[in-house]
TORPAMI-900850 format. One line per field, with one value per residue (C-alpha): residue number from 0; residue in one letter; x, y, z. Coordinates in steps of 0.001 Angstrom, whole numbers. Layout:
<tordos>
pos = NUM,...
code = A,...
east = X,...
north = Y,...
up = Z,...
</tordos>
This chain:
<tordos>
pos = 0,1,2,3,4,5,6,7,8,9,10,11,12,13,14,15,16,17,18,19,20,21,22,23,24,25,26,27,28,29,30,31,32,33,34,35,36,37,38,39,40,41,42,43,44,45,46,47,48,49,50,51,52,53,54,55,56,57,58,59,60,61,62,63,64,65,66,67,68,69,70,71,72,73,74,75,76,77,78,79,80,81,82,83,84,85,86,87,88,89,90,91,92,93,94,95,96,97,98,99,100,101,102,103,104,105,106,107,108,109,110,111,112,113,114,115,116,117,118,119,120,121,122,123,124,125,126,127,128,129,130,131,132,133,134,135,136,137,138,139,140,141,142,143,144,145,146,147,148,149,150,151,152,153,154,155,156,157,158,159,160,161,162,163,164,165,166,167,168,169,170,171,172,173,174,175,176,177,178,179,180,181,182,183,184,185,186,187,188,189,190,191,192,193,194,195,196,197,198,199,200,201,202,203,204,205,206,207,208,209,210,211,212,213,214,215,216,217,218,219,220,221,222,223,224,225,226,227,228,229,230,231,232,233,234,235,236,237,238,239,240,241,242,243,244,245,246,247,248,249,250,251,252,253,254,255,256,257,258,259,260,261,262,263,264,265,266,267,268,269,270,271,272,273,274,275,276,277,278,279,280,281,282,283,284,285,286,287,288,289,290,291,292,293,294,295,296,297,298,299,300,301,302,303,304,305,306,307,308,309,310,311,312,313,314,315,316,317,318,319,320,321,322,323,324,325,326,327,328,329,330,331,332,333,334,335,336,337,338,339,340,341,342,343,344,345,346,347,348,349,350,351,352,353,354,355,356,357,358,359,360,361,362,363,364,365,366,367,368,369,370,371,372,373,374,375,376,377,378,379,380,381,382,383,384,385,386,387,388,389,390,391,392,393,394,395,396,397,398,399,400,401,402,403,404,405,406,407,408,409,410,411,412,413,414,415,416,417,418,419,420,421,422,423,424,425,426,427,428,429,430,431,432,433,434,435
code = X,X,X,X,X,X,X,X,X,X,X,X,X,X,X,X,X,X,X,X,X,X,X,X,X,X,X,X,X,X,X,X,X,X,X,X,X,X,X,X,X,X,X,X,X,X,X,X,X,X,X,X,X,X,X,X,X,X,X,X,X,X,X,X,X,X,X,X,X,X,X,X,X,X,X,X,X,X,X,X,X,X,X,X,X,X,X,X,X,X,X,X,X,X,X,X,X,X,X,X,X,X,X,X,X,X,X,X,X,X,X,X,X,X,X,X,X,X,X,X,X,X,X,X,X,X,X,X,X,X,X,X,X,X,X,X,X,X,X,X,X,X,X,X,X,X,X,X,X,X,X,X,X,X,X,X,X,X,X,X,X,X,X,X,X,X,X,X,X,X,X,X,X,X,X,X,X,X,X,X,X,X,X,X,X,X,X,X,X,X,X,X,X,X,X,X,X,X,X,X,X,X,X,X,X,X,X,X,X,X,X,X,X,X,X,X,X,X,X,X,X,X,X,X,X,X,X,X,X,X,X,X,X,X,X,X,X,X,X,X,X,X,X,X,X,X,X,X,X,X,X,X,X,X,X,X,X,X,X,X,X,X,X,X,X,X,X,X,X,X,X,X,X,X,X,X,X,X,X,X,X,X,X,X,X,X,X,X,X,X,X,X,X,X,X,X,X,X,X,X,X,X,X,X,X,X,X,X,X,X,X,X,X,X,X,X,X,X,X,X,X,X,X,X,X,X,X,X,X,X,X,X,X,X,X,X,X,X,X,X,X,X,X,X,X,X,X,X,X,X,X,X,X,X,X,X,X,X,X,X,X,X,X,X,X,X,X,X,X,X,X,X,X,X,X,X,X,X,X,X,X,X,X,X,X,X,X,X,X,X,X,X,X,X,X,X,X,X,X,X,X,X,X,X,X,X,X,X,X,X,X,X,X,X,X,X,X,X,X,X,X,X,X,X,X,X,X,X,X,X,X,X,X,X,X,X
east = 0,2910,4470,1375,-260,1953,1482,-2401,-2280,164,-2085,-5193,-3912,-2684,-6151,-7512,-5543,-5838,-9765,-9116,-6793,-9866,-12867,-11034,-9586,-13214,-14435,-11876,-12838,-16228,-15863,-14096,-17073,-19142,-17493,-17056,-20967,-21642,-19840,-21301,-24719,-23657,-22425,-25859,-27598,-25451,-26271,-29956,-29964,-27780,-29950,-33231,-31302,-30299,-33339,-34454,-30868,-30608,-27164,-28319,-28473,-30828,-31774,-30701,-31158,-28253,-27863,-27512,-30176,-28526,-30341,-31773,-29555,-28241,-25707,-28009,-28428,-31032,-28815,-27029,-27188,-25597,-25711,-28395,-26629,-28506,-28221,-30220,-33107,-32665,-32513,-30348,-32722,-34272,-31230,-30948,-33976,-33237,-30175,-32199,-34242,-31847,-29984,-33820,-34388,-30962,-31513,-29547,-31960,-29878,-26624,-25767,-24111,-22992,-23017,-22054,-22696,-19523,-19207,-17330,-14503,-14964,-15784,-18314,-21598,-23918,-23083,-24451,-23650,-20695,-19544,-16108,-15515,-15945,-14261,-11077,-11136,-10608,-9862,-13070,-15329,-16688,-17106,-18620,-18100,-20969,-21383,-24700,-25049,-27896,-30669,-30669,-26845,-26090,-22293,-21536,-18290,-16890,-16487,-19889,-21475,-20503,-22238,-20504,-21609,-19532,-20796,-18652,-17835,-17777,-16465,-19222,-21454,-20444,-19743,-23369,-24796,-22638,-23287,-25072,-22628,-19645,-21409,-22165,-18285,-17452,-19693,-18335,-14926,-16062,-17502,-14489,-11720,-14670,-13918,-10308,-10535,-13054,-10957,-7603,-8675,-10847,-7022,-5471,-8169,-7709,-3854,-4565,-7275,-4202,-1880,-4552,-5516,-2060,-1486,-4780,-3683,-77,-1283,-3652,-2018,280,-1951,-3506,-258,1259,-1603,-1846,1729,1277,-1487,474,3533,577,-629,3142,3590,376,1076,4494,4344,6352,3467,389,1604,1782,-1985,3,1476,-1915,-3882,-869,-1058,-5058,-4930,-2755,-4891,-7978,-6444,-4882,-8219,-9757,-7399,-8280,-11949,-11169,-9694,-12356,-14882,-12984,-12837,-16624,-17434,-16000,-18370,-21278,-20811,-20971,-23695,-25666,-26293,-26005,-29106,-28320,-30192,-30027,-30835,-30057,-26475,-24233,-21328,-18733,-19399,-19239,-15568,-14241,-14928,-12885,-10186,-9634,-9862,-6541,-5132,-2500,-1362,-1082,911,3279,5353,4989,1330,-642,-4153,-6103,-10309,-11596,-15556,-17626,-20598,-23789,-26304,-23805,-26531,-27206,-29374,-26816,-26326,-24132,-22263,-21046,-20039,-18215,-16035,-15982,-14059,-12222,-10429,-10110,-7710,-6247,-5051,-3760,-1831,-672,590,2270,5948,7911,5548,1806,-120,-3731,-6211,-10413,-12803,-16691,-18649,-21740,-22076,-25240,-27638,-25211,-22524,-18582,-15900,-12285,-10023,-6284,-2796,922,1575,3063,765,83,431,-2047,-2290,-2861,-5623,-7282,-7313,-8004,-11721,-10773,-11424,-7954,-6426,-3017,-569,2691,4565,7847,9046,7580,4579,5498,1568,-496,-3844,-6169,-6991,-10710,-10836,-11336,-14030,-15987,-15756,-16931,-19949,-20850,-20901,-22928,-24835,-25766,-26436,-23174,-20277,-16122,-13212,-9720,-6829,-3306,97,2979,5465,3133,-95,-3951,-6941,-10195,-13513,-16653,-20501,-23404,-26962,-28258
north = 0,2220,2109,2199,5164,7608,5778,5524,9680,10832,8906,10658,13837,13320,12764,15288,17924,16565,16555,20166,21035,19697,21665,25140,24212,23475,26273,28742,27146,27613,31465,31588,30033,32443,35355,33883,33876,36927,38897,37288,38057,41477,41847,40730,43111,45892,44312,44412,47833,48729,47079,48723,52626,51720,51248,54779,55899,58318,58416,61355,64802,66290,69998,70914,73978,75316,74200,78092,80512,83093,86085,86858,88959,89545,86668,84307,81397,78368,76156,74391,70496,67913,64124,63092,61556,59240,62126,63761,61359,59836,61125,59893,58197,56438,55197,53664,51996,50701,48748,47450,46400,44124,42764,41622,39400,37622,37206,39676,42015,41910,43103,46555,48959,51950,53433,56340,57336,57988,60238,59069,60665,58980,61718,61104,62491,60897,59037,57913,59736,56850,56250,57378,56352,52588,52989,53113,50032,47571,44720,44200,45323,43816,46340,46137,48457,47869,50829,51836,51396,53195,50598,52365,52161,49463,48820,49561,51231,53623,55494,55090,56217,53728,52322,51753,49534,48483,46421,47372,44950,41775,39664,40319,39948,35887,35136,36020,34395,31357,31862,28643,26581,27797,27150,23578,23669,24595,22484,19477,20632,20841,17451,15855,17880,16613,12938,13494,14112,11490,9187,9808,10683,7012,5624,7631,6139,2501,2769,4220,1082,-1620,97,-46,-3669,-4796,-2919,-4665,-8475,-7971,-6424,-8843,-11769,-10642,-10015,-13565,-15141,-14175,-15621,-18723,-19572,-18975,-21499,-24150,-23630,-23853,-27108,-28679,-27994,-30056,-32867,-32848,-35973,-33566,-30834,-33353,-34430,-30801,-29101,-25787,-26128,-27451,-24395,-21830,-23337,-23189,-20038,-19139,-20645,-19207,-15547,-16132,-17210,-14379,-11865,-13801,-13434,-9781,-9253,-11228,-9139,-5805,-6950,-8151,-4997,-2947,-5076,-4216,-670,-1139,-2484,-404,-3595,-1905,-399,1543,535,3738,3178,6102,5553,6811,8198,8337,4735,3748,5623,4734,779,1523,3004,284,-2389,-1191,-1655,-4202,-1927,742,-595,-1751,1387,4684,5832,8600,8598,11890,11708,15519,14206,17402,16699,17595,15720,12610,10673,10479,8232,5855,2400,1035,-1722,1130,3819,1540,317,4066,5323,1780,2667,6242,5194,2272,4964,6947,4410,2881,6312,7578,8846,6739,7640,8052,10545,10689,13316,12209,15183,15559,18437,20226,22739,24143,20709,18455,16505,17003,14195,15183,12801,14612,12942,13867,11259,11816,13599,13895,16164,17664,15332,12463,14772,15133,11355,10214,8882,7045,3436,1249,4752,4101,7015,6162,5872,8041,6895,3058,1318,-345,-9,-2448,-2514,-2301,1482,514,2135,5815,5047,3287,6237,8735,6186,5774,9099,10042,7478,9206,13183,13798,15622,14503,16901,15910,18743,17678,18762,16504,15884,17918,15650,15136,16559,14528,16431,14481,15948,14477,15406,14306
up = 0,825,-2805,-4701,-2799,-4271,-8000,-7468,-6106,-9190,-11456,-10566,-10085,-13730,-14804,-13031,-14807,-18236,-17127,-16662,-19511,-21666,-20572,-20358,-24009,-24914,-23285,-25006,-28284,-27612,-26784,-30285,-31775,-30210,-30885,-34979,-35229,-33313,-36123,-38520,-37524,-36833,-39957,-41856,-39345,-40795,-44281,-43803,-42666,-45317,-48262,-46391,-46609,-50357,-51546,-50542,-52015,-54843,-56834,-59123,-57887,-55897,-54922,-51148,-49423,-48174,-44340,-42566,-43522,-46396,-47058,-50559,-52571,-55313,-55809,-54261,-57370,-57026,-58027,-54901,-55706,-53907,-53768,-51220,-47982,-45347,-42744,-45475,-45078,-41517,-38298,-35496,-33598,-36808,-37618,-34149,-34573,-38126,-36972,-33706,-35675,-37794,-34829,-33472,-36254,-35839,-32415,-31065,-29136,-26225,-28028,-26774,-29415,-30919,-34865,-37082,-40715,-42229,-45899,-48732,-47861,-44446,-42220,-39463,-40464,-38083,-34561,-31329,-28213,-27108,-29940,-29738,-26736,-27759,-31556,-30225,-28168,-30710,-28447,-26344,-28829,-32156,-35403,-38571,-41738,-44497,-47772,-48916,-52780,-53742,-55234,-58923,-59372,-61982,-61772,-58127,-57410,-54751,-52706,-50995,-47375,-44931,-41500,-38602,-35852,-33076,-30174,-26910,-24049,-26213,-23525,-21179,-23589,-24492,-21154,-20153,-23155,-21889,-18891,-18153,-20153,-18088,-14787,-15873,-16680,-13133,-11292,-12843,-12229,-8554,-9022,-10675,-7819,-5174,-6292,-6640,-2271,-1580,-3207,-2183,1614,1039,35,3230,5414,4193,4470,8109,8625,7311,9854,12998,11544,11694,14720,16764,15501,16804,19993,20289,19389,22046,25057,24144,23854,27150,29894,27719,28059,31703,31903,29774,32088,35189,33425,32886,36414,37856,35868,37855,40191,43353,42629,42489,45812,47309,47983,47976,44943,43455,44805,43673,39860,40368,40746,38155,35616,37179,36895,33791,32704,33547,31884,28602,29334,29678,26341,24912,26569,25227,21379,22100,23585,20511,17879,19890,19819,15826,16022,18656,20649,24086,26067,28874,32166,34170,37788,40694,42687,44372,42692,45260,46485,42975,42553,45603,44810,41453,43014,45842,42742,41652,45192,43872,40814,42544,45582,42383,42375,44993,44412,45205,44719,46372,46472,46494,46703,46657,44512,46371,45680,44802,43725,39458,37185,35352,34087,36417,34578,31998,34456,36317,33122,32360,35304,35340,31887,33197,36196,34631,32046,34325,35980,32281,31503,34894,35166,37870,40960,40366,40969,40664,41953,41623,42444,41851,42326,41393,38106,37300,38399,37011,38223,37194,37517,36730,36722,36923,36862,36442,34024,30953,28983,25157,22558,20107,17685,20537,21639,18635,17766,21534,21245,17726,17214,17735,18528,21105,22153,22361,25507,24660,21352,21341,22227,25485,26992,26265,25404,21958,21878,22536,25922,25364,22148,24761,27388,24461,23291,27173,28353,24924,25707,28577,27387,28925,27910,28040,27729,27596,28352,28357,27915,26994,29917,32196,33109,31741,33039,31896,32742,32256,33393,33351,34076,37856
</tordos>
């Protein structure tokens, strides 16, 4: 698993960005399509409009009045004629609504713009009020350039009036019109980097379950291992002729076997215990007791470990009332894995303080020792499944890592609440309340 994590992970990640190279080269190409066809149709708007004004074209001559007022005199002569020019015939806004027009029957009503009229020599005759301030900007904005040839010219040929129409802020424009394209582009890109995580924390979280599976049979094979070399040493010994003979020596093997037996039952229990909790097996039976009673009978239970090394173990029993609803059986394994913890991880004396007291109708347990603490990823991963901290640099305490799940499911169990504070090389501080 170790040297094909890092093959599966490149692999994917590979994928993934090919995945992604893809859709924002489709999506580019798409834009260019976009923008291909949106001057096209631009450009037959400007066509249509120009076909429309060339109809009503003249190319002969045509009497005009002089634009300023002269006065009549002498040298005034009626004969000023001038080509007709579309300025001539159309007003601003008409042309404005000509070309709207156009771009509404190619299904571009929502296309804003800009136009001017420019002369044959290609001055501006006629423009819209922003018009220059969007000709310029050649990049993000789309232009077209159609001449009107008047309808009754046979041969055309130049120069010829000239529309202009320029539609500004062409980006914006296709990504809104793509707008729902792109955001079904992103959301699978979200979708596709979403399965990318799933499935490489899914590999992380297997790799981790290998290490605590391997982890669990070797502890476990060892815990097992131990008492039942004890009792086939205890059973070598009784079929010894000298012992058989000796009702001390009988009773002393006995007893081995007997406590032996139970430690094996106890492991048994723990790994049995652990399934159950999958499987929601256990039903509390909450019944009122007293707490102190109840914690003083743990603490004289570990009489012989603690007498193992110097010990002190200090009872601060303040609760008032000391009596709660709680299912006995549980508790008692509850503060039972609390002080055997302790204990497991002490420095070379042991010190343990137990106090209760009262907060706000409920009752508070803190369990407090000068052990050797953990650090803050130990804290974080404390109430996991199979979960161990290490002792120092190795694993020299034993157990399964079952223990402080089973405190967490317990005390849920029971609409309570568990807080762990420690600091490594300092002690641990284990709060736990729970209603009365």
């Amino acid at each position: 698993m170790k040297k094909t994590f890092p093959i599966i992970f490149v692999l994917i990640a590979l994928s993934i960005l090919g995945i992604l190279f893809i859709q924002i080269s489709w999506l580019q190409g798409l834009m260019f399509l976009q923008k291909n066809q949106l001057s096209d149709k631009l450009n037959q708007a400007g066509v249509l409009v120009s076909n429309d004004i060339g109809k009503k074209m003249n190319s002969g001559l045509s009497f005009r009045l002089p634009k300023k007022v002269l006065g009549l005199n002498d040298d005034f002569h009626l004969h000023n004629f001038e080509e007709t020019t579309i300025s001539d015939i159309y007003s601003n806004e008409e042309m404005r609504k000509k070309i709207k027009l156009a771009l509404d029957k190619y299904g571009l009503s929502d296309l804003p713009f800009e136009f001017a009229i420019a002369d044959k020599k290609a001055n501006i005759e006629m423009k819209s009020k922003k018009f220059e301030d969007v000709f310029s900007d050649e990049i993000n904005t789309l232009q077209t350039r159609i001449s009107v040839i008047p309808s009754d010219i046979m041969e055309p040929t130049g120069p010829f009036e000239t529309i202009i129409i320029v539609a500004p802020n062409i980006r914006y424009y296709l990504l809104r019109s793509l707008l729902w394209v792109i955001v079904g582009v992103v959301l699978f890109i979200i979708v596709v980097l979403a399965a990318f995580f799933i499935t490489i924390r899914s590999l992380m979280t297997q790799r981790k379950l290998v290490e605590i599976k391997r982890d669990f049979i070797n502890n476990m094979t060892h815990e097992l291992k131990t008492p039942l070399a004890t009792i086939s040493l205890a059973v070598d010994a009784l079929k010894s002729t000298k012992v058989n003979t000796d009702p001390k020596s009988v009773d002393y093997f006995s007893t081995i076997i007997k406590e032996e037996n139970i430690r094996m039952n106890k492991h048994v229990e723990t790994i049995l215990q652990a399934a159950q909790l999958d499987k929601k097996e256990n039903e509390l039976n909450k019944q009122a007791l007293e707490l102190h009673d109840l914690i003083l009978g743990v603490v004289d239970s570990f009489k012989l470990q603690l007498e193992g090394k110097p010990s002190n173990v200090q009872t601060i029993l303040e609760a008032s009332p000391s009596t709660i609803k709680v299912d006995e059986e549980h508790v008692l394994h509850v503060l039972s894995n609390l002080i055997d913890n302790a204990i497991k991880y002490s420095k070379s004396e042991i010190d343990i303080t137990i106090q209760t007291k009262t907060l706000h109708n409920k009752t508070c347990i803190r369990i407090i020792d000068k052990g050797i603490g953990m650090d803050a990823n130990a804290r974080k991963h404390i109430f996991e499944k199979f979960y161990r901290a290490h002792s120092g640099n190795v694993h020299d305490v034993k157990g399964y890592g079952l223990g402080m799940s089973y405190v967490k499911w317990v005390i849920d169990s029971h609409k309570g609440q568990i807080t762990v504070n420690s600091e490594l090389g300092v002690g641990t501080t284990i709060e736990i309340i729970l209603p009365n």
